[in-house]
mmCIF entry with sequence, helices, sheets and N, C-alpha, C, O atoms, coordinates in Angstrom:
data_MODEL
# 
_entry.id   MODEL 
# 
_entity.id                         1 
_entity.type                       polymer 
_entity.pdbx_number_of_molecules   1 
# 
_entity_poly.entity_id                      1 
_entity_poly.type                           'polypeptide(L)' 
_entity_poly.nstd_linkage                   no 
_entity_poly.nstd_monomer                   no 
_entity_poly.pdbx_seq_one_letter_code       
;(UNK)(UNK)(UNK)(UNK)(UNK)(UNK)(UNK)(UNK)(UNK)(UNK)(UNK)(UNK)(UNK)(UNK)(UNK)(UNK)
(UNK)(UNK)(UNK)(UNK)(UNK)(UNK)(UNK)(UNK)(UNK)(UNK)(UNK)(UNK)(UNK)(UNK)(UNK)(UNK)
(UNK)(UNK)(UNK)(UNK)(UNK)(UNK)(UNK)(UNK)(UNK)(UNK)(UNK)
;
_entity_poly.pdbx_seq_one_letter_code_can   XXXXXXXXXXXXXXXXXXXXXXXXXXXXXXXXXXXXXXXXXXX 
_entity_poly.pdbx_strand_id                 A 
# 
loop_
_entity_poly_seq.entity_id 
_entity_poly_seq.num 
_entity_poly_seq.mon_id 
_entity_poly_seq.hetero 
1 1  UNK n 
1 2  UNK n 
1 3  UNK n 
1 4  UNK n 
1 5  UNK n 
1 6  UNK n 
1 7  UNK n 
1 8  UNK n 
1 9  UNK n 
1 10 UNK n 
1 11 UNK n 
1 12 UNK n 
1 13 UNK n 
1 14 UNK n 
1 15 UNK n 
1 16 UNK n 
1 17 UNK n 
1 18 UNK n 
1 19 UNK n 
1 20 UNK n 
1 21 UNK n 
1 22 UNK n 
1 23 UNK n 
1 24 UNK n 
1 25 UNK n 
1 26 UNK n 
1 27 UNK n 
1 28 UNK n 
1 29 UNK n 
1 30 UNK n 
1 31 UNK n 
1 32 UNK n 
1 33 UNK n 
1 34 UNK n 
1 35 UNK n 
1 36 UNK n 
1 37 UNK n 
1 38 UNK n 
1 39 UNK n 
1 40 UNK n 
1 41 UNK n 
1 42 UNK n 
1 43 UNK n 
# 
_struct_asym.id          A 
_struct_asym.entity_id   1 
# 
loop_
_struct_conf.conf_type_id 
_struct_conf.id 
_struct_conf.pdbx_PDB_helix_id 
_struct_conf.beg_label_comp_id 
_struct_conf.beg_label_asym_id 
_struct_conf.beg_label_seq_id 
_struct_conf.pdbx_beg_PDB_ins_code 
_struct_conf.end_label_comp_id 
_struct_conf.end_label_asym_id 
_struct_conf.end_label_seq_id 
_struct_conf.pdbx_end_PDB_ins_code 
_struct_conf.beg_auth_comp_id 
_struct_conf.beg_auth_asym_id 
_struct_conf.beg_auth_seq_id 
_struct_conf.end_auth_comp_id 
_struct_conf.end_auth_asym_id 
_struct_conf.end_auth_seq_id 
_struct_conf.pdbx_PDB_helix_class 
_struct_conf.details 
_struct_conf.pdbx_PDB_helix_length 
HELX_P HELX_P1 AA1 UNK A 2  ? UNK A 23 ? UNK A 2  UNK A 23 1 ? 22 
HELX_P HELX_P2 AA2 UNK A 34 ? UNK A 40 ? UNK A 34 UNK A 40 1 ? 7  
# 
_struct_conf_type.id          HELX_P 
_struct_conf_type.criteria    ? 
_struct_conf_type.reference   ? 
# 
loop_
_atom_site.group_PDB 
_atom_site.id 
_atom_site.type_symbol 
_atom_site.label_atom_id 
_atom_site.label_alt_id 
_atom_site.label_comp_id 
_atom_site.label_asym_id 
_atom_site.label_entity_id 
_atom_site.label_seq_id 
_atom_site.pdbx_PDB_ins_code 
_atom_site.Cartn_x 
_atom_site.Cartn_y 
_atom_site.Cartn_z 
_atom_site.occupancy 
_atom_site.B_iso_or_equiv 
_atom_site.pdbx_formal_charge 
_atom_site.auth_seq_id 
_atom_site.auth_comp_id 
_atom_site.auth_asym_id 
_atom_site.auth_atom_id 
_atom_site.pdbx_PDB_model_num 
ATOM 1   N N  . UNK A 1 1  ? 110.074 98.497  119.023 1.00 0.00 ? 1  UNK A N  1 
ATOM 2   C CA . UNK A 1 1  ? 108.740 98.219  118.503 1.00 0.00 ? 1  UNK A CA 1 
ATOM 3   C C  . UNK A 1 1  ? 107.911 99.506  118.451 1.00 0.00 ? 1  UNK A C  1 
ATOM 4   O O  . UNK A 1 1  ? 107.479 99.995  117.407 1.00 0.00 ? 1  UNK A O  1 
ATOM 5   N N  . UNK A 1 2  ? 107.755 99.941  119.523 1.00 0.00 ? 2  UNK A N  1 
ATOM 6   C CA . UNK A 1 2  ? 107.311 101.658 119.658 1.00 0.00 ? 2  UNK A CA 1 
ATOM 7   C C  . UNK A 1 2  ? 107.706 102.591 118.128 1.00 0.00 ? 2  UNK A C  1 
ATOM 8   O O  . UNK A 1 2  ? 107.028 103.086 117.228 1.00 0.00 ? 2  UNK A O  1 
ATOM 9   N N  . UNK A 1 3  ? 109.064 102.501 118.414 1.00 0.00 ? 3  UNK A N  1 
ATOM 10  C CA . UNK A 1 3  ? 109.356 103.283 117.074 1.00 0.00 ? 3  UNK A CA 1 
ATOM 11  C C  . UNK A 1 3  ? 109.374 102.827 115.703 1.00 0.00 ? 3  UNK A C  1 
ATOM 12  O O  . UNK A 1 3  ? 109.803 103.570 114.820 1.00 0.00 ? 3  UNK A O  1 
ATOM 13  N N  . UNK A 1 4  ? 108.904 101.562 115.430 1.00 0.00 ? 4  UNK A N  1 
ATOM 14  C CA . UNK A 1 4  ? 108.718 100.885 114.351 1.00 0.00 ? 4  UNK A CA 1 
ATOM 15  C C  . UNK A 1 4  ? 106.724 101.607 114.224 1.00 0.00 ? 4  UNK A C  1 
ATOM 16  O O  . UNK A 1 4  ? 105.841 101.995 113.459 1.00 0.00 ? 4  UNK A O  1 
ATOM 17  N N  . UNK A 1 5  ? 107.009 101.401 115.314 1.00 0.00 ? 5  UNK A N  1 
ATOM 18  C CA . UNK A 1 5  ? 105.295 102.258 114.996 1.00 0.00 ? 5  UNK A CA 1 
ATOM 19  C C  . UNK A 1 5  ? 104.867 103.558 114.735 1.00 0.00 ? 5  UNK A C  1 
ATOM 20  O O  . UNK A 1 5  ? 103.928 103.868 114.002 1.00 0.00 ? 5  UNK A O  1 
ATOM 21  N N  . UNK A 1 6  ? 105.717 104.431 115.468 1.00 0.00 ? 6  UNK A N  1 
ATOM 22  C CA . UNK A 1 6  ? 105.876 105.846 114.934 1.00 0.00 ? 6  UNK A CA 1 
ATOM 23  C C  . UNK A 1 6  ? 106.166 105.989 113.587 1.00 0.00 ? 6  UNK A C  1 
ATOM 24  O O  . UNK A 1 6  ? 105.656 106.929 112.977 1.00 0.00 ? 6  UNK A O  1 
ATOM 25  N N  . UNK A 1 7  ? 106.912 105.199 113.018 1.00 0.00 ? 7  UNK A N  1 
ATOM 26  C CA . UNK A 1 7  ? 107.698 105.393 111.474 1.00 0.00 ? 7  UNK A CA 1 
ATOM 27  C C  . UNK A 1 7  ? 106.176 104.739 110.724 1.00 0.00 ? 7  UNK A C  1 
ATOM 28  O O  . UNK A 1 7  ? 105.662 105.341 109.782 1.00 0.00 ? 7  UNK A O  1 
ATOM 29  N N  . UNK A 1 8  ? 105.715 103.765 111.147 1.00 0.00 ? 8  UNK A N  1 
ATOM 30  C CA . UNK A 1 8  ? 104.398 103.759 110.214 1.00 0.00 ? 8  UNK A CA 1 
ATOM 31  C C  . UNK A 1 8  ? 103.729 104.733 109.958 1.00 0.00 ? 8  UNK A C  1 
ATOM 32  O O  . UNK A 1 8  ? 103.800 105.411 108.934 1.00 0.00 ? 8  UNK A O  1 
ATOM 33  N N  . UNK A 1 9  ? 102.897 104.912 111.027 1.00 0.00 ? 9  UNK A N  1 
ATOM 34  C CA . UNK A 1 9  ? 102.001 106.471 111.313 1.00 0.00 ? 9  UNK A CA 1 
ATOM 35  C C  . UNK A 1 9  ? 102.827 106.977 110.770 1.00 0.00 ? 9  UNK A C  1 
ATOM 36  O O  . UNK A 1 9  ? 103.577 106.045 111.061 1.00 0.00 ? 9  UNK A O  1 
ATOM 37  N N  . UNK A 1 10 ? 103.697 107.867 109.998 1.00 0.00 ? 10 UNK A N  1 
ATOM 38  C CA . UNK A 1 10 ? 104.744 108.588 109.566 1.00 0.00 ? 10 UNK A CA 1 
ATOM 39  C C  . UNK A 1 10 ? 104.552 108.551 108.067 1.00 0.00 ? 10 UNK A C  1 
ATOM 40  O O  . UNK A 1 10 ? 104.457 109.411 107.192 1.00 0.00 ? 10 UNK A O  1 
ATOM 41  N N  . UNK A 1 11 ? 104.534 107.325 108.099 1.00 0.00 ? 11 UNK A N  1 
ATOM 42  C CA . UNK A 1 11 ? 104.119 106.881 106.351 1.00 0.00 ? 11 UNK A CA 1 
ATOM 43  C C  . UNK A 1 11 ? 102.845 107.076 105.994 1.00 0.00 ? 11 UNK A C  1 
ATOM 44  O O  . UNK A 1 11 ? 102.486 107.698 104.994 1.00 0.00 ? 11 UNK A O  1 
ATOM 45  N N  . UNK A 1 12 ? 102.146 106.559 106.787 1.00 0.00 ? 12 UNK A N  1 
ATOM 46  C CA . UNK A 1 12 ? 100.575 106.742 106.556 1.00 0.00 ? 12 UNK A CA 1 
ATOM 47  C C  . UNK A 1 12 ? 100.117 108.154 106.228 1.00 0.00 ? 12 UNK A C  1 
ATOM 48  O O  . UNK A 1 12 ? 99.397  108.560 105.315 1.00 0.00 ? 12 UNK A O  1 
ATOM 49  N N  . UNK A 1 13 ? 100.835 108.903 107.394 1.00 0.00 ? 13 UNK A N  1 
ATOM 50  C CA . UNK A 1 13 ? 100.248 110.449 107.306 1.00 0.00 ? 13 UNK A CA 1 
ATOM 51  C C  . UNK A 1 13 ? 100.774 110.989 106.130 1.00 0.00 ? 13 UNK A C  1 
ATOM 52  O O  . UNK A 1 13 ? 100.252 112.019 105.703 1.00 0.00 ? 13 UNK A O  1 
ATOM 53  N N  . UNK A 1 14 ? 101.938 110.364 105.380 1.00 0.00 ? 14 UNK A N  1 
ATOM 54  C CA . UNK A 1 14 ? 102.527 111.035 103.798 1.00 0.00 ? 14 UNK A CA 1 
ATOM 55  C C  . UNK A 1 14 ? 101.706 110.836 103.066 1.00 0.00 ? 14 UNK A C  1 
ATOM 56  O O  . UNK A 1 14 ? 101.177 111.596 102.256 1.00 0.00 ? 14 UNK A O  1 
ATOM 57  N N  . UNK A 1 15 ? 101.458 109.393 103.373 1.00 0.00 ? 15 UNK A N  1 
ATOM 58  C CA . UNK A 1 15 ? 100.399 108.762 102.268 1.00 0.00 ? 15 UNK A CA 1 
ATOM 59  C C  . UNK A 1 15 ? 99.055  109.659 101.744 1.00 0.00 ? 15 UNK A C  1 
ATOM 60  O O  . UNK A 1 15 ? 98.701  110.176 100.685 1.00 0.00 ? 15 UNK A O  1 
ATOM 61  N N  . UNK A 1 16 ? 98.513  109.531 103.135 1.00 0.00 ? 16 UNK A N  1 
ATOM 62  C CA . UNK A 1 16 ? 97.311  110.551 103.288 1.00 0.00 ? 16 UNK A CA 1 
ATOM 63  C C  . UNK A 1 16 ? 97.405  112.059 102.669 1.00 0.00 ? 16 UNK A C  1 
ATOM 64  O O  . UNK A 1 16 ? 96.523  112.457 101.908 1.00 0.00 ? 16 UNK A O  1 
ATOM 65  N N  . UNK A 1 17 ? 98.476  112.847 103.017 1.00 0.00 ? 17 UNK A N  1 
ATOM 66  C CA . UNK A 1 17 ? 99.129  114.197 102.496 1.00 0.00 ? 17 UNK A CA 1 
ATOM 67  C C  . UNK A 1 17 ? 98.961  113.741 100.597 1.00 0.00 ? 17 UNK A C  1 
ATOM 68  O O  . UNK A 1 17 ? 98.156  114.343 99.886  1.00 0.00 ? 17 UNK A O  1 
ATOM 69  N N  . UNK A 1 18 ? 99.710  112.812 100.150 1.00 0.00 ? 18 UNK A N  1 
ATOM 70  C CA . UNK A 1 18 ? 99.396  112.559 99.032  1.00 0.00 ? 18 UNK A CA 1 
ATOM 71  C C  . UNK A 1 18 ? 98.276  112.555 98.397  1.00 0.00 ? 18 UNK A C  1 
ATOM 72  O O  . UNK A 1 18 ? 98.030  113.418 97.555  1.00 0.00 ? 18 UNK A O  1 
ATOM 73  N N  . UNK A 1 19 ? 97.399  111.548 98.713  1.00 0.00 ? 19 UNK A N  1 
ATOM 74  C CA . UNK A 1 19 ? 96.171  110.978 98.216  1.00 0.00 ? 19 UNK A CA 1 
ATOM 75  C C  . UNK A 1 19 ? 95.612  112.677 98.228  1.00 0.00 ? 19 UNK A C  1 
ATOM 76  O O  . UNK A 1 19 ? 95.291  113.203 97.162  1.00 0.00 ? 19 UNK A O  1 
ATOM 77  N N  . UNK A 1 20 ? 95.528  113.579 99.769  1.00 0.00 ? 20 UNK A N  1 
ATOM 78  C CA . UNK A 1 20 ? 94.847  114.794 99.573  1.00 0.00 ? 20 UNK A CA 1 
ATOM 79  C C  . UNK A 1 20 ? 95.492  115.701 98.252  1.00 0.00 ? 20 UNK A C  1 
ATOM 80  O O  . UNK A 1 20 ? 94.710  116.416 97.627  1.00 0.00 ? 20 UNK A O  1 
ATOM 81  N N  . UNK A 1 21 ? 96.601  115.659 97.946  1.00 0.00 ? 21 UNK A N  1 
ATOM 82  C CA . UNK A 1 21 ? 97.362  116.600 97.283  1.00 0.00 ? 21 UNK A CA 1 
ATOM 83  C C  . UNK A 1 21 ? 96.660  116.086 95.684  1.00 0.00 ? 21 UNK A C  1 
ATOM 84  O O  . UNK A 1 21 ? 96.207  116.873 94.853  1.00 0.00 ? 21 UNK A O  1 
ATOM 85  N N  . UNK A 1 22 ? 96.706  114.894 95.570  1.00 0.00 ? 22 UNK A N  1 
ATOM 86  C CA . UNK A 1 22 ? 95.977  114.144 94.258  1.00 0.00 ? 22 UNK A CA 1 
ATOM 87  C C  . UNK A 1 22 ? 94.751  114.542 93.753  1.00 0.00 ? 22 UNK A C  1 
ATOM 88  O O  . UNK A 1 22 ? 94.508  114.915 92.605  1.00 0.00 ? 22 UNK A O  1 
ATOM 89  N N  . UNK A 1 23 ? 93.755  114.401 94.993  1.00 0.00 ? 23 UNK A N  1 
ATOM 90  C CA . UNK A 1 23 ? 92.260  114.766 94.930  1.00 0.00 ? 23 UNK A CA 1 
ATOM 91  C C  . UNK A 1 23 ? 92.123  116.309 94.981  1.00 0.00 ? 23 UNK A C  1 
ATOM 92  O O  . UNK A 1 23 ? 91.337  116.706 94.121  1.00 0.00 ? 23 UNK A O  1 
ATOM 93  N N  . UNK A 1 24 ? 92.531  117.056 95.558  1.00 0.00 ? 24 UNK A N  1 
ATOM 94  C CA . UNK A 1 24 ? 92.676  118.089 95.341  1.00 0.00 ? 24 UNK A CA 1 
ATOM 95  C C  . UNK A 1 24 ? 93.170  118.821 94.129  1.00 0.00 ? 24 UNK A C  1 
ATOM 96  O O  . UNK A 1 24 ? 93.179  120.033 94.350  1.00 0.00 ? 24 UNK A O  1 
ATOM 97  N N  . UNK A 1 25 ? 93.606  118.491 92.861  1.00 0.00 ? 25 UNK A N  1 
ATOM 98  C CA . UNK A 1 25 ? 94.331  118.662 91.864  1.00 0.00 ? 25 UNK A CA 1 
ATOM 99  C C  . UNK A 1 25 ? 93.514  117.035 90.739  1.00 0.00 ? 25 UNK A C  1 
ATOM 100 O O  . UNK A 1 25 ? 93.893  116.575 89.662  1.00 0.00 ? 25 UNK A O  1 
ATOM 101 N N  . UNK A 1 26 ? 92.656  116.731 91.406  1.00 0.00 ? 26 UNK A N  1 
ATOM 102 C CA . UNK A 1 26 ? 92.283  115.725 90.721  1.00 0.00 ? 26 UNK A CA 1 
ATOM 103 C C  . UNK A 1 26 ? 91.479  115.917 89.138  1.00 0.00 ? 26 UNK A C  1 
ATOM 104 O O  . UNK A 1 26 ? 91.024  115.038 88.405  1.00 0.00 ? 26 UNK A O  1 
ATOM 105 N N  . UNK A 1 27 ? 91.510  117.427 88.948  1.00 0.00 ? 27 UNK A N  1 
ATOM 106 C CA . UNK A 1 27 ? 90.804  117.660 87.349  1.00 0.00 ? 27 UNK A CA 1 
ATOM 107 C C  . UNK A 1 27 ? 92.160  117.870 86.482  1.00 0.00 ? 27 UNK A C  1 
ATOM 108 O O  . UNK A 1 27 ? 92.020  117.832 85.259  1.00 0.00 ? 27 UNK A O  1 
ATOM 109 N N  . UNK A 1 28 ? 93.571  118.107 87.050  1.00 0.00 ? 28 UNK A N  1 
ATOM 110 C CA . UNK A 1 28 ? 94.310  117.641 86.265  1.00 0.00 ? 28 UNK A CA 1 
ATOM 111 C C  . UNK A 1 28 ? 94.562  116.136 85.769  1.00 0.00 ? 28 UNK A C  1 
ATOM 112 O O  . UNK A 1 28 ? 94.991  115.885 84.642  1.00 0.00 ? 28 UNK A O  1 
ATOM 113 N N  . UNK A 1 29 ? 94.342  115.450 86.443  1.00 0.00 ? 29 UNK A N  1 
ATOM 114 C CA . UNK A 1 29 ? 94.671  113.608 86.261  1.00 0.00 ? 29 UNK A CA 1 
ATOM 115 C C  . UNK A 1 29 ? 93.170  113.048 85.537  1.00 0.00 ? 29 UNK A C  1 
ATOM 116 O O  . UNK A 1 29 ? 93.101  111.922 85.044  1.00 0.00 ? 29 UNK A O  1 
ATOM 117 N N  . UNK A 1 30 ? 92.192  113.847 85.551  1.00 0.00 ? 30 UNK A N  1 
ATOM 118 C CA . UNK A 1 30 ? 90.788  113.394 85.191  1.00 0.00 ? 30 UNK A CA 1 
ATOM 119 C C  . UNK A 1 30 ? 91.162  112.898 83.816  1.00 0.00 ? 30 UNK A C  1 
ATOM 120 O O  . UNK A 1 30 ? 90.251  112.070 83.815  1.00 0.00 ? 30 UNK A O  1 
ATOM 121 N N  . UNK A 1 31 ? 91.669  112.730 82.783  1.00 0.00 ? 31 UNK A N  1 
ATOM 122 C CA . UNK A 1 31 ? 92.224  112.853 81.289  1.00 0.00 ? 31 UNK A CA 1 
ATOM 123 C C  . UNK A 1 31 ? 93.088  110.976 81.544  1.00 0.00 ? 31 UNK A C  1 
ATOM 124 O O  . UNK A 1 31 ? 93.038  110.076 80.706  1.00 0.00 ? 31 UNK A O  1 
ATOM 125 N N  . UNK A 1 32 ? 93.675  110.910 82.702  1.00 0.00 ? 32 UNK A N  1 
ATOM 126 C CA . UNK A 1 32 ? 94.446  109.862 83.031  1.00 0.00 ? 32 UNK A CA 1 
ATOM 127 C C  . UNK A 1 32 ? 94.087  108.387 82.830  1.00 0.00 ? 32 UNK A C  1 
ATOM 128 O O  . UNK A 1 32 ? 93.245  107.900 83.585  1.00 0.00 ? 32 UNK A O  1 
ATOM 129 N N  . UNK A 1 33 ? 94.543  107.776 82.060  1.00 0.00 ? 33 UNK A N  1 
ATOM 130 C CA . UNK A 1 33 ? 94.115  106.400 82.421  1.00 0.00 ? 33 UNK A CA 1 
ATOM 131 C C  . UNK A 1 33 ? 94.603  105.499 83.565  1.00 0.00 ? 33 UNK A C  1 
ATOM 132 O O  . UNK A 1 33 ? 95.709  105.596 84.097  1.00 0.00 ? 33 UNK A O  1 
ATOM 133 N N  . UNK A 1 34 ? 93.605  104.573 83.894  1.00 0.00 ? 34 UNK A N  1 
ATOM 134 C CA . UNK A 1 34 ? 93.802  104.145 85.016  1.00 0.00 ? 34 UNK A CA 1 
ATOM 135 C C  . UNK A 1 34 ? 95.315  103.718 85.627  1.00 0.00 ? 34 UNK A C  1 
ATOM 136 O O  . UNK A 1 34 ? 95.614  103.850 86.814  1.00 0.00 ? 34 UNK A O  1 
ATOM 137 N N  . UNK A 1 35 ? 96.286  103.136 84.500  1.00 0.00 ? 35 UNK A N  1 
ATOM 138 C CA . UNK A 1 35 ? 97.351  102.629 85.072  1.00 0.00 ? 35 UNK A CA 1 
ATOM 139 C C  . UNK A 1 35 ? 98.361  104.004 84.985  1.00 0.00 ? 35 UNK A C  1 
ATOM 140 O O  . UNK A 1 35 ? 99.452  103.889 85.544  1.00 0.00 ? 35 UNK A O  1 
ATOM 141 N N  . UNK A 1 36 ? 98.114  105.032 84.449  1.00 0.00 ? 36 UNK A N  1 
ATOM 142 C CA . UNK A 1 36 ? 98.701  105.746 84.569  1.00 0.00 ? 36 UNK A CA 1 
ATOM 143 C C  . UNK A 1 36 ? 98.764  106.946 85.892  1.00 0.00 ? 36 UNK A C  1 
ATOM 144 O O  . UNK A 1 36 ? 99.637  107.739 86.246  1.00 0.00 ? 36 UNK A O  1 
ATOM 145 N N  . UNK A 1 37 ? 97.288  106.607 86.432  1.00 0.00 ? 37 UNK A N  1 
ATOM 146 C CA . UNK A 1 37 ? 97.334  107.518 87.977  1.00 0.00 ? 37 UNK A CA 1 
ATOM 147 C C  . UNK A 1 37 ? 97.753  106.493 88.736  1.00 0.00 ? 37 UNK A C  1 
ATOM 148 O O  . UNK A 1 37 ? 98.274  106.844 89.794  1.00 0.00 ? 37 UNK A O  1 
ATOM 149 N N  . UNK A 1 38 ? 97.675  105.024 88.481  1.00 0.00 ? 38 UNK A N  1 
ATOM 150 C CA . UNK A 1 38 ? 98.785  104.437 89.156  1.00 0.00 ? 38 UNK A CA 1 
ATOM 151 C C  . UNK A 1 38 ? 99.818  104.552 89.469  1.00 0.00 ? 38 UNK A C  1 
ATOM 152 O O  . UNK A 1 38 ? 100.160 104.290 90.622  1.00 0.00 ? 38 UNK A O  1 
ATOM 153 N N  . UNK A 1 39 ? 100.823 105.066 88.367  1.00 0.00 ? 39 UNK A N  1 
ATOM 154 C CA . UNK A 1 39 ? 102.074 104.841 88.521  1.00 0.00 ? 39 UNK A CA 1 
ATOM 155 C C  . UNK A 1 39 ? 102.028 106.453 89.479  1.00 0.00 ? 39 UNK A C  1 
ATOM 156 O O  . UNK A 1 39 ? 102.595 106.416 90.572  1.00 0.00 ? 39 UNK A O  1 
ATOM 157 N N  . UNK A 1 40 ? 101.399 107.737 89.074  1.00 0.00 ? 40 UNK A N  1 
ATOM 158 C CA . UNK A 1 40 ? 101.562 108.634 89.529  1.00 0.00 ? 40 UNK A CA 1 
ATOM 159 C C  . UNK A 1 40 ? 101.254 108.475 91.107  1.00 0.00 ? 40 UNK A C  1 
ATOM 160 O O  . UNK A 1 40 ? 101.898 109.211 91.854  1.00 0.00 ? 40 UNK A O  1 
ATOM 161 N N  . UNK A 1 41 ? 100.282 107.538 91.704  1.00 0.00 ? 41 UNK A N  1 
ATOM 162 C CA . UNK A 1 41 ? 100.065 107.854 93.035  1.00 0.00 ? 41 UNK A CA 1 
ATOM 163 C C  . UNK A 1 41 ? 101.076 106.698 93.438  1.00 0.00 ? 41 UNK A C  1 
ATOM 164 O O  . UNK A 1 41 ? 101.128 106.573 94.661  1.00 0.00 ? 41 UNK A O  1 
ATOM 165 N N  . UNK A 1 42 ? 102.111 105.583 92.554  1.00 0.00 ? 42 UNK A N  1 
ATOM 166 C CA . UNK A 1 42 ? 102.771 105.074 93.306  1.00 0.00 ? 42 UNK A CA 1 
ATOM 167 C C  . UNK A 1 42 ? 104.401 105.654 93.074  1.00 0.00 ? 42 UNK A C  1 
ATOM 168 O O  . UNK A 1 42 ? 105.451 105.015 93.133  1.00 0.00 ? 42 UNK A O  1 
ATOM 169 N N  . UNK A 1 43 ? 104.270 106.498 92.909  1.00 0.00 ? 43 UNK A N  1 
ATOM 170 C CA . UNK A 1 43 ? 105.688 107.412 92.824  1.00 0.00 ? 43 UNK A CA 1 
ATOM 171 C C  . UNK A 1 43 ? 105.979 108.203 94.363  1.00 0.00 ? 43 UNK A C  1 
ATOM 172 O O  . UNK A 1 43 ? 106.968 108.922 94.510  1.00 0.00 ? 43 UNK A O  1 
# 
């Protein structure tokens, strides 16, 4: 159970790394329509 929890937090913190890497670079995607930064932030 412990380590089912570590592996979350694990994901989360990618997640987070993402979302920053997105917003940070976010005047490239500004042009994007909505379902299309979808698919990009669900890749």
């Amino acid at each position: 159970m412990h380590r089912r929890t570590d592996l979350l937090h694990e994901q989360i913190n990618l997640t987070g790394e993402k979302i920053w890497k997105i917003r940070n670079h976010a005047g490239q995607f500004e042009k994007l329509s909505g379902k299309q930064f979808e698919k990009l932030f669900y890749i």
